[in-house]
MDTraj code that builds the backbone (N, CA, C; nanometers):
import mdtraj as md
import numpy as np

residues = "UNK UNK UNK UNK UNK UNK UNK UNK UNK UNK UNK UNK UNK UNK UNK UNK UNK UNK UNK UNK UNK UNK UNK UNK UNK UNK UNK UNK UNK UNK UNK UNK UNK UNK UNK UNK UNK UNK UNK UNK UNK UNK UNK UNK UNK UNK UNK UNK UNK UNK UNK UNK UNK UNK UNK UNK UNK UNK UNK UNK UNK UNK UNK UNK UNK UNK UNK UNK UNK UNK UNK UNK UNK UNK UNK UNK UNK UNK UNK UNK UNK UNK UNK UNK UNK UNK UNK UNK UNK UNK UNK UNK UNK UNK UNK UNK UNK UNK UNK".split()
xyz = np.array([
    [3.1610, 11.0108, 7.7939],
    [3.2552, 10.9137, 7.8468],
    [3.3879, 10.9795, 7.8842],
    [3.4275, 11.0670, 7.8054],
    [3.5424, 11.1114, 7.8439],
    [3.5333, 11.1998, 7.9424],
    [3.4209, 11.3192, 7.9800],
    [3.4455, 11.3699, 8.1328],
    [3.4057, 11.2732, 8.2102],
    [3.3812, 11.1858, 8.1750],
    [3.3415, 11.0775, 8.3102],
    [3.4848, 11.0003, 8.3228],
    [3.5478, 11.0125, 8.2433],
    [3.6672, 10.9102, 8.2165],
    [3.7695, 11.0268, 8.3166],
    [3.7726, 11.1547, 8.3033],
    [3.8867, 11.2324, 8.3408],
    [3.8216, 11.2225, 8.5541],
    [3.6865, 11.2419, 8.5521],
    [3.6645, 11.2417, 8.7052],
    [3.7123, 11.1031, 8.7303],
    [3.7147, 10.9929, 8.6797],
    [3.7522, 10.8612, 8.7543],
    [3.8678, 10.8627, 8.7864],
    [4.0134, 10.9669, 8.6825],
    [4.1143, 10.9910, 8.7180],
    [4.1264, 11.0897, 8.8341],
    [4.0652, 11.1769, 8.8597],
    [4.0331, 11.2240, 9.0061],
    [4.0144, 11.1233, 9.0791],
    [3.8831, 11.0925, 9.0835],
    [3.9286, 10.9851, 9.2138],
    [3.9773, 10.8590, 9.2351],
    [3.9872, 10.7825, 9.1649],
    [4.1244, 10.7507, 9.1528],
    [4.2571, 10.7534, 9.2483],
    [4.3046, 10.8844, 9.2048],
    [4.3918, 10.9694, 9.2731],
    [4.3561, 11.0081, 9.4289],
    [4.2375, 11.0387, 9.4162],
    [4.1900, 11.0555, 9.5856],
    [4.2078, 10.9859, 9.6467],
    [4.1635, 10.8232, 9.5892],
    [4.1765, 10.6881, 9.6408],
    [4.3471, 10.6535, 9.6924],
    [4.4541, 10.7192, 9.6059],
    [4.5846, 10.6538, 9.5892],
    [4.6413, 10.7096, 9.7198],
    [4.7152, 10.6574, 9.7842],
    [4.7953, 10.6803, 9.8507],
    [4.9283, 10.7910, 9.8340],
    [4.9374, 10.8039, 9.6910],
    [5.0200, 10.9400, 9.7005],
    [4.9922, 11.0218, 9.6490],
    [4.8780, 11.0585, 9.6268],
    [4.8233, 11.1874, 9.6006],
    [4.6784, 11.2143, 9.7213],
    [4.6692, 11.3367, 9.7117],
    [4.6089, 11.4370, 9.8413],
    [4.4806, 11.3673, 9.8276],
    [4.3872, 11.3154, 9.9595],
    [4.3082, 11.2938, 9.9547],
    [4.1736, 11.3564, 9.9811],
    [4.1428, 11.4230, 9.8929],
    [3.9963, 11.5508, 9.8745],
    [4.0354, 11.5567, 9.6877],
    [3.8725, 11.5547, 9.6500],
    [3.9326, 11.6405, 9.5709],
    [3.9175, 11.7480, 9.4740],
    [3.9107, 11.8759, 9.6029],
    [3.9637, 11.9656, 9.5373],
    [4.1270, 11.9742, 9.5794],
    [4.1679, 11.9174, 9.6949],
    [4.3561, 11.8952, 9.6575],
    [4.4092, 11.8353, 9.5881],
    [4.3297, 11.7454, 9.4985],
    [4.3173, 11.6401, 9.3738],
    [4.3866, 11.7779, 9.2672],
    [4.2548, 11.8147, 9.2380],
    [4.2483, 11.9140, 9.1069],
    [4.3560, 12.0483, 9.1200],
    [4.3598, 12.1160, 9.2475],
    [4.4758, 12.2157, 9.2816],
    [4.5989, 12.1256, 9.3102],
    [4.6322, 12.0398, 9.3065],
    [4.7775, 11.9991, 9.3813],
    [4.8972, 12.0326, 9.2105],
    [5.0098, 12.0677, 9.3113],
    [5.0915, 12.1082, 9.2298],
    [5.1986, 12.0536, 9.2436],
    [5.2126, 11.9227, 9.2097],
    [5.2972, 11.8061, 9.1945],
    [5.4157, 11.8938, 9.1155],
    [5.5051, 11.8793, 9.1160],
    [5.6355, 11.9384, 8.9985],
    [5.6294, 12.0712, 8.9945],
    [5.5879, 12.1575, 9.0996],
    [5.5543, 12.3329, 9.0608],
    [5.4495, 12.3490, 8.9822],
    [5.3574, 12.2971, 8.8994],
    [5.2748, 12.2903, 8.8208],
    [5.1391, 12.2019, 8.8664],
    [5.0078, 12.3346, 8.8335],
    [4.9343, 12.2531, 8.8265],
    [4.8994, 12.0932, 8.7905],
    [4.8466, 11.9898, 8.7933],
    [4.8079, 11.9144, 8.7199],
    [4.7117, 11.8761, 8.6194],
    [4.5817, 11.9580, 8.6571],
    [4.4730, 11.9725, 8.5453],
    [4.5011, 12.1357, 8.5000],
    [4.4398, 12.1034, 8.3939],
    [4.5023, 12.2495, 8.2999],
    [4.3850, 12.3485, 8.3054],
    [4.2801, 12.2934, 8.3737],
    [4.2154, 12.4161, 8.3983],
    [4.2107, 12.5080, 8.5147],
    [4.2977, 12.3959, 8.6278],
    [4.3453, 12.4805, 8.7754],
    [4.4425, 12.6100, 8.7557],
    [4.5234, 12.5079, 8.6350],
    [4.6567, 12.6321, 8.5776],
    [4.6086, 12.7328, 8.5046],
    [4.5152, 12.7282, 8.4158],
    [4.4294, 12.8331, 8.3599],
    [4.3293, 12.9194, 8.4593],
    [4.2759, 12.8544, 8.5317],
    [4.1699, 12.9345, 8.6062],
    [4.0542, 12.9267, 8.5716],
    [4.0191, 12.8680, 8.4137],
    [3.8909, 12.8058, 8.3938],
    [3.7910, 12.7272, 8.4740],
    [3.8709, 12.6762, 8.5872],
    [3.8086, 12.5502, 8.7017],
    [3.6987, 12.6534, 8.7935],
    [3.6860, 12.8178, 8.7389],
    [3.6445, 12.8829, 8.9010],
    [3.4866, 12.9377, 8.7901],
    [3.5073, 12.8670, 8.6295],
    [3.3589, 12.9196, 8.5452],
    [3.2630, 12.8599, 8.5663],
    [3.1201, 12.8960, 8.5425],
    [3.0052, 12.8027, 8.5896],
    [3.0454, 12.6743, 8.4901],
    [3.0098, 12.5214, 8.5064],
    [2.9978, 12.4254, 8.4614],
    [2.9365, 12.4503, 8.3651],
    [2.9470, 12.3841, 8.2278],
    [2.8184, 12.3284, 8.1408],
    [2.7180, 12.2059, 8.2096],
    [2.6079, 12.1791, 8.1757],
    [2.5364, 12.0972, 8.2169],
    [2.5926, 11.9571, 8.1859],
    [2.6798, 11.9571, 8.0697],
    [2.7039, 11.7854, 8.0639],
    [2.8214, 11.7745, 8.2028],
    [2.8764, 11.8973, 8.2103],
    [3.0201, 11.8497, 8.3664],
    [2.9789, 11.8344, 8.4597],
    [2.8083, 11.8704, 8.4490],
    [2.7508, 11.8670, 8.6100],
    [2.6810, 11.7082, 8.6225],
    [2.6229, 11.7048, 8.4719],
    [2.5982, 11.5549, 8.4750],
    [2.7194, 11.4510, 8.4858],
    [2.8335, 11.4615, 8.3953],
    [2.9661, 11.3411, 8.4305],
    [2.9483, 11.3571, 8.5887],
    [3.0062, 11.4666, 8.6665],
    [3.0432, 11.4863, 8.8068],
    [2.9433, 11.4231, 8.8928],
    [2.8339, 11.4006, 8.8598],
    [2.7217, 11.3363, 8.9244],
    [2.7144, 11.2273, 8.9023],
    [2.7494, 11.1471, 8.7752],
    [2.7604, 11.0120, 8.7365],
    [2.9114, 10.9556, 8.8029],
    [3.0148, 11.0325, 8.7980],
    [3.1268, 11.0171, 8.9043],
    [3.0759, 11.0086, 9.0285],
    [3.0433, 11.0963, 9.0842],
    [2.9880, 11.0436, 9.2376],
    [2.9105, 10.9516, 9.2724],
    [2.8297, 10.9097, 9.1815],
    [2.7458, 10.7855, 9.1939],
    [2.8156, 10.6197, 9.1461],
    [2.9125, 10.6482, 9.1222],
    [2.9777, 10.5523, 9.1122],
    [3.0290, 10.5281, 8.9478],
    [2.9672, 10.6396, 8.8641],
    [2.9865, 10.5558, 8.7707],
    [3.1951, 10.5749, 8.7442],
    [3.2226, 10.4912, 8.5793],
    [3.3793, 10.5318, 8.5657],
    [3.3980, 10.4833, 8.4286],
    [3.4716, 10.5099, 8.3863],
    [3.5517, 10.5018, 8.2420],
    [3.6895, 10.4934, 8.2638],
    [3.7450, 10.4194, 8.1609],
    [3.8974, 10.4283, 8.1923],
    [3.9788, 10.3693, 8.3485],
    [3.8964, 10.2477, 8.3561],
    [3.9311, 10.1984, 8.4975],
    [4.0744, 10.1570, 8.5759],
    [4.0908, 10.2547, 8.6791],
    [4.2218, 10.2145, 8.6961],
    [4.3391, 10.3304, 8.6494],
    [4.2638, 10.4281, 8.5846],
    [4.3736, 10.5544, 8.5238],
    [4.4117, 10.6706, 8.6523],
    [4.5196, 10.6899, 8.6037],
    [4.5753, 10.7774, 8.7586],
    [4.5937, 10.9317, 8.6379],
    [4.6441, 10.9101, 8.4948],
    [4.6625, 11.0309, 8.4190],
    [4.6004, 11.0377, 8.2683],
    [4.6131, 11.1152, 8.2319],
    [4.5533, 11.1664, 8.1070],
    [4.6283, 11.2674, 8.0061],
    [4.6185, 11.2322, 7.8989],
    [4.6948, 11.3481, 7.7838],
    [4.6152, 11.3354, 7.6634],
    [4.6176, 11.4221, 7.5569],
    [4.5800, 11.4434, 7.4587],
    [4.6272, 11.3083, 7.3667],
    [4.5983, 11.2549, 7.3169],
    [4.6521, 11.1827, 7.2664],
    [4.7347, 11.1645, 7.1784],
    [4.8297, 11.0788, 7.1392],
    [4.9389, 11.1150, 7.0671],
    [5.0282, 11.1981, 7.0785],
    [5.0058, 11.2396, 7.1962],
    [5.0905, 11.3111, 7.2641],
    [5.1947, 11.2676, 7.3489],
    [5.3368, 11.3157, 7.3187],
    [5.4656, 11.2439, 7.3805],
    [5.4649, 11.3328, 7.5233],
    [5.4826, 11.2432, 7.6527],
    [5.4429, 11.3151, 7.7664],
    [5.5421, 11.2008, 7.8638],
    [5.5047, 11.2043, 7.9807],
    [5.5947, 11.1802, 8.1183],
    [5.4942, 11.0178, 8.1199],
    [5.3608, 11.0634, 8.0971],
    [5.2428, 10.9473, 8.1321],
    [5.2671, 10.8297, 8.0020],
    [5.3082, 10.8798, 7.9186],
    [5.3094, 10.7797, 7.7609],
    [5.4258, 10.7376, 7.7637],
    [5.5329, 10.7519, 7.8389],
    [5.6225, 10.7134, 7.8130],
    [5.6678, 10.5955, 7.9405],
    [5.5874, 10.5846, 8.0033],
    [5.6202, 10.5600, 8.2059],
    [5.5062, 10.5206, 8.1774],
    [5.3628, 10.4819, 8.1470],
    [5.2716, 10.4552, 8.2220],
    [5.2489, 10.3419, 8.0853],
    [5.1139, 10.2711, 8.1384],
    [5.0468, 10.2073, 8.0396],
    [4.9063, 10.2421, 8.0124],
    [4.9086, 10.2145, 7.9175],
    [4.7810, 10.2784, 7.8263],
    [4.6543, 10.1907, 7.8732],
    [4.5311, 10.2794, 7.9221],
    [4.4522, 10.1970, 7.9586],
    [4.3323, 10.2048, 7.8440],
    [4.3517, 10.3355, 7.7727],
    [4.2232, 10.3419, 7.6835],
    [4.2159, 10.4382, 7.6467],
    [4.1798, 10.4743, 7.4819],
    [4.1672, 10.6384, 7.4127],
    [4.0194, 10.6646, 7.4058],
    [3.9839, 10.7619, 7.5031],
    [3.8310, 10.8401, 7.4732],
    [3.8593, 10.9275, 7.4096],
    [3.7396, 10.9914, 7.2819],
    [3.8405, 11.0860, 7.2127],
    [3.9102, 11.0881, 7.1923],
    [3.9145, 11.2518, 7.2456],
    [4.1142, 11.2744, 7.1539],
    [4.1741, 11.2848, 7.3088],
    [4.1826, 11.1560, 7.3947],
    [4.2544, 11.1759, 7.4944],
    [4.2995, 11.0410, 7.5422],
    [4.3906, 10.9885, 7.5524],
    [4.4878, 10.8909, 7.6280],
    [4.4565, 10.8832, 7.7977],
    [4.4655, 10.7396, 7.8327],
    [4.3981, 10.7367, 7.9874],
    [4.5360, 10.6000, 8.0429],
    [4.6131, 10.6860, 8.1574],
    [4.7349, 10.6080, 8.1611],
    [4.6977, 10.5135, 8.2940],
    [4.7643, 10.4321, 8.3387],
    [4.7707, 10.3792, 8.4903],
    [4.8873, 10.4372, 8.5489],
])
top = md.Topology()
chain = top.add_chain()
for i, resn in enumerate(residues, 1):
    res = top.add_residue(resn, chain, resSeq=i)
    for name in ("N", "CA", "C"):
        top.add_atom(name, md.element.get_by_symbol(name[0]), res)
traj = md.Trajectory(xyz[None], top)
């Protein structure tokens, strides 16, 4: 649920009007000088997938979603820009899903 929850915040975002619509300009865009997903900023985004990211990413494209309506995401309990400005749509795991 939760990589299915973080791709719905991709598109999502693809969907929104102010953010880049593709998305891999989704996942590379560098809103504030900074990546936005932490694995674009790491470089982890360029390793082969595990099989469950290939399954969420496929259940994302087929429509499925979690966390409906989320534009961001943080660890949870975590004091951030999104927890403080956004509203809470739902905790998967250990992760917070904002509008």
């Amino acid at each position: 649920a939760g990589k299915v929850a973080v791709g719905t915040v991709i598109l999502n975002r693809v969907a929104h009007p102010n953010y880049p619509n593709t998305i891999y300009d989704v996942i590379f865009d560098r809103r504030g000088g900074s990546y936005q997903f932490s694995p674009a900023r790491s470089g982890s985004v360029h390793r082969e997938p595990n099989a469950s990211s290939v399954v969420a990413a496929k259940l994302c494209l087929d429509g499925a979603r979690e966390a409906e309506g989320s534009l961001f995401f943080n660890v949870a309990g975590l004091s951030c820009w999104a927890s403080r400005n956004r509203t809470l749509v739902e905790i998967i795991g250990n992760h917070s899903f904002y509008n």
